[in-house]
Every structure is written in C-alpha cells, then in structure tokens.
C-alpha positions in Angstrom: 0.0 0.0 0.0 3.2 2.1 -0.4 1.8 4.2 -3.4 -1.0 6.8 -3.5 -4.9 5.6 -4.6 -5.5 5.8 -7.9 -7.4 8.9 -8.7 -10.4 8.2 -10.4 -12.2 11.5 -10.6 -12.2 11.1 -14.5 -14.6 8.6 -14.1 -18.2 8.5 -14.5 -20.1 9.7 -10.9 -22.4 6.8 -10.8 -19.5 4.5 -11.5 -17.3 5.7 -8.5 -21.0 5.8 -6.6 -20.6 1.8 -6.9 -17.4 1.7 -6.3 -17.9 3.1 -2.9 -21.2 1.0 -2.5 -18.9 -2.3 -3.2 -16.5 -0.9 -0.3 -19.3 -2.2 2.1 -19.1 -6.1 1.5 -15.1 -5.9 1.9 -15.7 -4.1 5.2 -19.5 -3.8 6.6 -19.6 0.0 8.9 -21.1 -2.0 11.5 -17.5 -3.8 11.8 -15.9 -0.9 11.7 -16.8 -0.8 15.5 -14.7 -3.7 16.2 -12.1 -3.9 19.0 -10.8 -6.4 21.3 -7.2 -7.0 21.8 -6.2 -10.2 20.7 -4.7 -12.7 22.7 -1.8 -12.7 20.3 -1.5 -8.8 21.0 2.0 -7.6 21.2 2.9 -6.0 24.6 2.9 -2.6 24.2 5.5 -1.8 26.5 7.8 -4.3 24.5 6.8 -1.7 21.1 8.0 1.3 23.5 11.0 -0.2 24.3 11.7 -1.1 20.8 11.5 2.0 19.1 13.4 3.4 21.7 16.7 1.5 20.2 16.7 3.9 17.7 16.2 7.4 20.3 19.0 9.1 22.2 19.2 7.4 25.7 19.7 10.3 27.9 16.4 11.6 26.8 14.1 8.4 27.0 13.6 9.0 30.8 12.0 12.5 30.3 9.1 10.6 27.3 8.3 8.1 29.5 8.1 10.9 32.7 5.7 12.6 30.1 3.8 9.5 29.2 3.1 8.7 32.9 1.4 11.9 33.4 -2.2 10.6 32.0 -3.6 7.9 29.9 -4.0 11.0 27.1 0.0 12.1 27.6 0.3 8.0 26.8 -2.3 8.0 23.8 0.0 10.5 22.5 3.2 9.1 22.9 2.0 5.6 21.8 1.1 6.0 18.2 3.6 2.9 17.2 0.7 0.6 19.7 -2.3 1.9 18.3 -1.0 1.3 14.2 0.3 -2.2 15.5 -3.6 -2.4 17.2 -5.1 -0.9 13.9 -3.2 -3.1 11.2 -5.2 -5.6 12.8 -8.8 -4.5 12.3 -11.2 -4.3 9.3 -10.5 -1.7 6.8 -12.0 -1.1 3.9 -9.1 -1.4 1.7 -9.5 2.2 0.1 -6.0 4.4 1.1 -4.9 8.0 1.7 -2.4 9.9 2.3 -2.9 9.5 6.2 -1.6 12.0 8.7 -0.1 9.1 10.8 -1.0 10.4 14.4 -3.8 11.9 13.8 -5.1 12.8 17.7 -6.8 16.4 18.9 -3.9 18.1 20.2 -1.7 17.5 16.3 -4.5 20.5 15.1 -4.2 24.1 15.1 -3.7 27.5 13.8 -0.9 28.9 12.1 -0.3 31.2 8.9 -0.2 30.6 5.5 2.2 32.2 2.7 -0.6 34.9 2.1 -0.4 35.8 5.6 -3.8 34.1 5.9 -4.6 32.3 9.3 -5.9 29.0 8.8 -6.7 26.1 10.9 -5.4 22.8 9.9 -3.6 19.1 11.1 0.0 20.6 12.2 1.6 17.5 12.8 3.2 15.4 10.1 6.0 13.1 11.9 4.4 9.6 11.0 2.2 10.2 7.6 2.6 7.3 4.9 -0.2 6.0 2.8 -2.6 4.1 4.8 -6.4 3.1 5.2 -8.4 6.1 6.0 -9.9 4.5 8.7 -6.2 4.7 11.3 -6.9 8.7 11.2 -10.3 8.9 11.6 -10.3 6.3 14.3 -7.3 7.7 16.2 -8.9 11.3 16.0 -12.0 9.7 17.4 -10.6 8.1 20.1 -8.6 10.7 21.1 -11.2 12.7 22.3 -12.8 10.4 24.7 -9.1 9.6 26.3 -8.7 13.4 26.5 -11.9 13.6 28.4 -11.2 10.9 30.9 -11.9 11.7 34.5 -12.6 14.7 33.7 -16.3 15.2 32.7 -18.9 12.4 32.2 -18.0 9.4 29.8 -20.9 9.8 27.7 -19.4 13.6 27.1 -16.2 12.0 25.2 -18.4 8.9 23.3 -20.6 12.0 21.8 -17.5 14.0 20.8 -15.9 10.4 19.2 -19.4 10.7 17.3 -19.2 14.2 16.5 -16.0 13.7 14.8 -17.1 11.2 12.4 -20.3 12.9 11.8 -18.4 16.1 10.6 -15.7 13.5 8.6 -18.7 11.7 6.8 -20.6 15.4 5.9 -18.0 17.2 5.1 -16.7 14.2 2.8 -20.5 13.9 0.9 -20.0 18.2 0.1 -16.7 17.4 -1.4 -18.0 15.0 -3.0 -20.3 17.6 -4.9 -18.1 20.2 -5.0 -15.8 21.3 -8.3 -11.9 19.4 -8.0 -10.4 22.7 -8.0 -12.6 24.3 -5.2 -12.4 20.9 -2.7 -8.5 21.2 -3.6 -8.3 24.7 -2.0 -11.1 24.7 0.0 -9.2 25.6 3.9 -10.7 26.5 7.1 -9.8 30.0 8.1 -9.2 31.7 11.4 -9.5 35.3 10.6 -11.9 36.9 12.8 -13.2 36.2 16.9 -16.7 34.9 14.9 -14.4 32.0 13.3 -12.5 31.4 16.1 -15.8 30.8 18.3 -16.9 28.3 15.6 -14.2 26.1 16.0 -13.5 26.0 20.0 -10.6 27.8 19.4 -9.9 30.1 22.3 -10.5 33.8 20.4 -7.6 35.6 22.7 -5.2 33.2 20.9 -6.2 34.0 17.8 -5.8 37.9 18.3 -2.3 37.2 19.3 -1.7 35.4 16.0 -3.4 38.2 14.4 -1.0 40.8 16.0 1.7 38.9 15.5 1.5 38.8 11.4 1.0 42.8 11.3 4.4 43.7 13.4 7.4 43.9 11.8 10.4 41.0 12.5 11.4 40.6 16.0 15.1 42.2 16.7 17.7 40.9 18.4 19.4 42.5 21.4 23.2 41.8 21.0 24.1 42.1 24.2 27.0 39.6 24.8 30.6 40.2 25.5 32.2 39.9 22.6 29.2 42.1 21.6 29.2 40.3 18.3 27.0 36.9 18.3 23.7 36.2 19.8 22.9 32.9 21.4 19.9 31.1 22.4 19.7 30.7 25.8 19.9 27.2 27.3 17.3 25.6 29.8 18.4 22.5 30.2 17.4 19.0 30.0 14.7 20.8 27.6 17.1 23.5 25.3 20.7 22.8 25.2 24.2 23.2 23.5 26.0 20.3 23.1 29.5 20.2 25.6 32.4 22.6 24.7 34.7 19.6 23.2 31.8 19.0 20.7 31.0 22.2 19.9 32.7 22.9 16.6 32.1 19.5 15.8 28.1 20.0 15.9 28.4 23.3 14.6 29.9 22.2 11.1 27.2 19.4 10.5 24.8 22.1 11.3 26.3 24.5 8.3 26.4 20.9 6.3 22.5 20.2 7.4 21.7 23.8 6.1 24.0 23.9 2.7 21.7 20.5 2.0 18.6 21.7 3.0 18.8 24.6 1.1 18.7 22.0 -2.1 15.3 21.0 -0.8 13.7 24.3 -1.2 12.5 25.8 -4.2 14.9 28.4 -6.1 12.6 31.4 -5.2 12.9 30.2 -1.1 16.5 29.1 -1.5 17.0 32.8 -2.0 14.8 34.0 1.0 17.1 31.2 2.9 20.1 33.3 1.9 19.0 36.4 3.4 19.5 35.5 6.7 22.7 33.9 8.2 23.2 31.3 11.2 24.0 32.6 14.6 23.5 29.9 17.3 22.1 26.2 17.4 20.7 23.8 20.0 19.1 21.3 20.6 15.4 21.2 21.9 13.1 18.5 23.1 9.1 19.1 21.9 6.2 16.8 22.0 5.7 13.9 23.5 5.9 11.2 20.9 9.0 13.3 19.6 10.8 13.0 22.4 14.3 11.0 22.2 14.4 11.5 18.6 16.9 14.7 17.6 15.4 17.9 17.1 16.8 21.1 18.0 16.4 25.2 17.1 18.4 27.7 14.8 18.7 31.2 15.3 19.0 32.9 11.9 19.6 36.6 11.7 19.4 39.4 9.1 22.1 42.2 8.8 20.0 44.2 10.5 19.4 41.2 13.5 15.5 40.5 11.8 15.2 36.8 13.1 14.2 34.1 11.7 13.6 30.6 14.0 13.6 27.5 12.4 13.3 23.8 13.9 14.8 20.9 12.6 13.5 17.2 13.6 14.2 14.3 13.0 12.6 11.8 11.1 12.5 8.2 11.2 10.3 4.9 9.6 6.9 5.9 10.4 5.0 4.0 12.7 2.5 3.0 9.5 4.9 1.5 7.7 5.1 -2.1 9.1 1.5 -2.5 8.6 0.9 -0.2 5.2 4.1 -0.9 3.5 7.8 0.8 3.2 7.5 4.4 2.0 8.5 5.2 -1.7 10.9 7.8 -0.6 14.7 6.9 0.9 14.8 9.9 3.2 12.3 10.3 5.9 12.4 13.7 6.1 11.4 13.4 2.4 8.8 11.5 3.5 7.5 13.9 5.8 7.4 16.9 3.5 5.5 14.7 0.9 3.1 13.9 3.2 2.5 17.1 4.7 2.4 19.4 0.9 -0.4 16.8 0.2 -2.3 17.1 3.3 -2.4 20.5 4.2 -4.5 23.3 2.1 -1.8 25.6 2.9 2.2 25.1 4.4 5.0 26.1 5.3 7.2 28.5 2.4 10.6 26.7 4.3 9.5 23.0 4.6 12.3 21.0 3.8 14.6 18.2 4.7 18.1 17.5 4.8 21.0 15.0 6.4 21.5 16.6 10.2 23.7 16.5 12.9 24.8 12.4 13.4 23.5 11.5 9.6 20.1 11.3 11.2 17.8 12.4 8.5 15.9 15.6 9.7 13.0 18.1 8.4 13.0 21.4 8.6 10.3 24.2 9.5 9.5 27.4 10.8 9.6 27.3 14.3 6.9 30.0 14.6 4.5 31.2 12.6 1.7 32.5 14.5 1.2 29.2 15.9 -2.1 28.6 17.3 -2.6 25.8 20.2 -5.8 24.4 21.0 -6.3 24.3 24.6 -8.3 21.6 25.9 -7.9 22.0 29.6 -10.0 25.3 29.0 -12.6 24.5 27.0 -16.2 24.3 27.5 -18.5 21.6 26.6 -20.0 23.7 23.7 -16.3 24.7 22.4 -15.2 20.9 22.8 -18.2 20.1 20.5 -17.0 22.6 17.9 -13.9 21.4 18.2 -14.0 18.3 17.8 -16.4 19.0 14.3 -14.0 20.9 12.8 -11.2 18.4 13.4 -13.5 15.8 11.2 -14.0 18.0 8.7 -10.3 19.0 8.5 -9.3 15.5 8.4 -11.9 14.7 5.6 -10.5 17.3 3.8 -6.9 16.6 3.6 -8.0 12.6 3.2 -9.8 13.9 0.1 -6.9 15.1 -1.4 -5.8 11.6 -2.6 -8.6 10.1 -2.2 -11.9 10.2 -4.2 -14.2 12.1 -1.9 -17.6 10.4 -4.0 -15.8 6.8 -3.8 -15.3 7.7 0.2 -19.1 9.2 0.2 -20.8 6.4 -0.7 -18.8 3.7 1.2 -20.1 6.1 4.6 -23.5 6.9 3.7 -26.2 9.6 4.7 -27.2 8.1 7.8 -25.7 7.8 11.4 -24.8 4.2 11.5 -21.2 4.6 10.9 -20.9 7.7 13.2 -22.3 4.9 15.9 -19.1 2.2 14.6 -16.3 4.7 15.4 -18.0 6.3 18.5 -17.9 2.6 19.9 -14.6 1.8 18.6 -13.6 4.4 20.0 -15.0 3.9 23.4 -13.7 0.6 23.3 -9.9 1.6 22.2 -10.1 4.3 25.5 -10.4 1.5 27.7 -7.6 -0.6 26.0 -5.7 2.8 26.2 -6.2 3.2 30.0 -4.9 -0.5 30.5 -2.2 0.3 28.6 -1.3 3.2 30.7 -1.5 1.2 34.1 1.2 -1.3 32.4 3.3 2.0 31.4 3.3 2.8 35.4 4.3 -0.5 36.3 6.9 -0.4 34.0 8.2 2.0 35.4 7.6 1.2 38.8 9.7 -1.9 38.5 12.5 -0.1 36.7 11.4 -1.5 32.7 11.1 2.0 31.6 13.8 4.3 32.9 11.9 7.4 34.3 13.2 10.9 35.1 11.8 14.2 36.1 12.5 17.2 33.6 13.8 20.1 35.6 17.8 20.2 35.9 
C-alpha cells in the first residue's frame, strides 16, 4: 500500500458511486466498531521499548516521565501501539495519504504564505499511505481519552461521534463540490466569529493576528564579545551540546543547512540566503517526539531580523510495518511529501536534509503565528465545535488523494457509521487506559527508565 490511490475523478459519478457501495461487502460499517485486543497482542510496553533502540538514551527518561502523566500524555506518545492495534482491524481497503497520528492536540492554527490564518492538522511526523480509517479512528478516540476523568463518559463517546459525523458530511459536500474548489477549500481563522466556531480560544487568535502585522522581532546583542547572539539554554529541555563538541556539531549544522537549502524551491532558496546562522541547539518538543533529535536555529538578518527554524528528525513511520515501506529513501522526504499533500496551505521553508549524526531531519519554521488548541480550558459547547472541525479538516486533507464520491458512498447519509467509530472508540479508551497502568508498572519496577525534567 506504499503508493498513492489511484485517482479516479475522471470517471463517471455513478461509476465511483458503486465503487464506494462495493467498499461495504469488503468491510461492513457496522465492523468498523470492532475492537478487542487479541490474545496474540504484542505487549505494548515491548513496542515502546523497541522503538526506543533507535532514540537518544539520555532523553528516553524524560518521554516516559511525560507518558506517565495521563492515559491522554500515553495516547499521544503511543502512536507505534495503536498502528500495530489498527493493522489488525477491518478496513475497507481504500488508502490515503494519512496524517499518521492523527489525535486532537496535532491541530491548530498557524499562517499561510498569504499571511492568511488558517486552521489545519500541524503535525506530520508519522504520515505514509494508509487506510483512512487509522486517522479517523485515532482522532476519534482521542477525544474520549482526552476527556477521561474529567467530565462524564458519555461527554467524550458523543465527541468520538461528532468527529465522524463532521468527517462523513464534510466528505458527501466534497463529493459535490468542483476538483479545484475541494483542492483549496481551507478552514480560516480570521476573525473572533471564526474562532468561536471552531473551539478555538479567540484571545489566541488575536495574538496570532497581532503577530503577522508587526514587523520581525530584533535581536538585542548584548553579549561580550558584543558580536554573536545565542539562544539561551534551559536544560534538560534547550541545550548546546558540551564545549569539546562544539565545533564539531556546529559544522554538521552548516552541512545540514547547505543540503537543506537544495530542498527548497529556487525562489525560497534565495529567501534562505538572506539570513545567516547565529547559534544552534538542541530542543526537546512533544511527547511522541521526544528521544528522537530535534533542535532550534537562530538565523539573523544584517540588521538582527530573526528568523527561527526547527529541525526534527525523522524516522520509519509507525505505519509503515503495517501499510508498506514508503516510496521515498529519506524520511524527512517523506514527511514533506506527506504534509504538501495534506495540508491546504504550508509552510514557504518546509524541507529536509541530512542533520547533525546522519540522522535524516525536516526542517520548518519554528513559529508562525502558531495557534494551540487548549483543551484543559474549553467548554463543553467549544469541545463540541472542536471536535467538528477536526473531522472536517481531516476529511478534507484525506480527500486530497482520495476520491471524496468513492469515500461518500462507502459512509453513507445516515448515522450508523458515526455509531461504529464512536464505539470503537470507546472501546480503544479503555484498551488505552490498560495500557497506561502497564506504562506505570513499568516503570515502577525499573522496565522503563523514568526521570523528572527540571535540571
């Protein structure tokens, strides 16, 4: 399943109708509900521990200190258990160009090229062509682990059915709508009325808002050789690597940005070029992230304009057992692929390159009027919202590779698929909070090394 669907757009409507229609006896909506762990289920503390052979060491004791916090902080770090849980499940056999780890917290706000804000998935470490279903599940399910112990169960089931409701409508009106309209069609965030419409927390969006209509932050040189500006360090979480490896890491980050730079189109290679590097670190984000190598750069204008861009680093996604290798050699490849087909609108300085190790890395904008959904604070009626625009979001970057009347069909017009993934998901939350208490024991009996994160 390693290349993309065919497109079949050119076809007659009432022929990719059927097509959709015959989906059903490969995979029946009702089964779609489906889950019970297996007794040959792989332990899922064994699937941590594996793919931390491939993480830096030092750092694995600050993810699993994360992952402790909450079965959600596990959800999120756990994407390698769920795909391994998914593979296993019915599927309809149609593929996309699937985000990967597609939970509520990889949405959000940022800006486009035009200076637009938009909201849109955000997170791109783990996409590969996959069944549509390991999103729209994930998403779903996500929602009800986010909620637990927090409000009433039956609050996180509905949201789990909110999310496919909105993926299933939103997929039947791009199924009428003209290819090149569905293709741009994005979900903007440009006003408090939109903001309120999505959950989104409108105070956030303001500061986004301000943000894109102020000129580029200056630097305050204010060091003693008065000369070069450095990013300050706050370690374990933002760090320079020790003095006797410090010109070492600094020339495989000029050879990580000279290769980059051949990643980017000619017109952004040259935008590149108007800033120079000042300072670079490393920085541990996320939760499933952590352990792999990512780290900041401070670029700088002649006149100190800044410029902040991450680098990450990229490995096999966690899809790729189940779904097949990916077509591309480089991960970080992979990644930008993924993400330039999924998201309406992206970032001008994606790109990827060899880092710092020959770990192969992506690269981004650190900022750009990033916009963070914040669960903790939102109200039932916002949560609701929320969750509705993260099914239609997801339906529309799935319909970019896949036929949105083909996916139609298969779903339906009435609510009996919404009621599969809400008890799918239901039943995954469960599995997730058993999951969590082995994590804990883990840990408890020394399995998982475990480490607070302040110095």
């Amino acid at each position: 399943m390693t290349g993309l669907p065919p497109q079949t757009h050119t076809l007659p409507l009432a022929e990719r109708v059927a097509r959709g229609q015959a989906l059903r006896k490969q995979c029946a909506r009702k089964s779609q509900a489906e889950w019970k762990a297996p007794t040959s289920r792989r332990d899922p503390i064994d699937i941590l521990i594996e793919q931390g052979k491939t993480r830096l060491r030092h750092l694995l004791p600050i993810r699993y200190a994360r992952m402790q916090a909450s079965p959600f902080a596990f959800f999120r770090g756990s994407a390698a258990v769920m795909a391994a849980d998914l593979a296993a499940m019915p599927a309809s056999g149609l593929a996309v160009q699937a985000a990967g780890d597609c939970h509520c917290l990889n949405f959000g706000g940022f800006a486009t090229p035009e200076r637009r804000l938009v909201f849109d998935i955000n997170d791109f470490d783990e996409t590969a062509v996959a069944p549509w279903e390991w999103d729209l599940k994930r998403l779903a399910t996500s929602f009800v682990v986010a909620t637990l112990g927090g409000v009433d169960r039956q609050v996180g089931l509905d949201l789990a059915q909110t999310v496919a409701r909105a993926y299933r409508e939103t997929m039947a009106l791009l199924a009428g709508v003209p290819v090149l309209d569905a293709w741009y069609r994005a979900r903007t965030l440009e006003s408090e009325e939109a903001a309120q419409a999505i959950g989104i927390d409108e105070r956030s969006v303001k500061k986004a808002s301000d943000a894109l209509n102020h000129a580029p932050v200056l630097i305050a040189i204010k060091h003693s050789d008065g000369s070069v500006p450095r990013i300050k360090d706050e370690p374990p979480l933002v760090y320079h690597p020790p003095a006797d490896a410090a010109a070492e890491f600094r020339a495989s980050v000029d050879t990580m940005l000279a290769d980059y730079a051949t990643s980017l189109t000619p017109e952004r290679r040259t935008l590149l070029e108007r800033y120079r590097l000042a300072d670079a670190a490393y920085k541990v984000v996320g939760v499933g992230a952590v352990g792999t190598m990512c780290g900041v750069l401070l670029m700088v204008s002649g006149e100190s304009e800044t410029l902040n861009l991450q680098f990450k680093e990229a490995t096999r996604s966690v899809l790729e057992p189940y779904a097949g290798p990916s077509p591309y050699a480089h991960s970080g490849e992979r990644v930008v692929r993924g993400q330039r087909l999924l998201q309406a609108a992206g970032d001008i300085l994606l790109g990827y390159a060899t880092g710092p190790t020959g770990r192969q890395i992506y690269m981004r904008q650190l900022r750009d009027a990033k916009i963070k959904p914040r669960l903790e604070t939102m109200s039932p009626g916002s949560f609701r919202r929320y969750a509705a625009a993260c099914g239609e979001v997801l339906a529309r970057a799935h319909a970019r590779t896949a036929d949105a009347a083909v996916l139609s069909a298969y779903l339906g017009k009435a609510t009996l698929f919404d009621e599969a993934i809400r008890d799918f998901a239901a039943a995954y939350a469960r599995q997730t909070e058993q999951d969590h208490a082995s994590l804990l024991q883990a840990i408890k009996t020394g399995r998982l090394p475990c480490a607070p994160e302040k110095a």
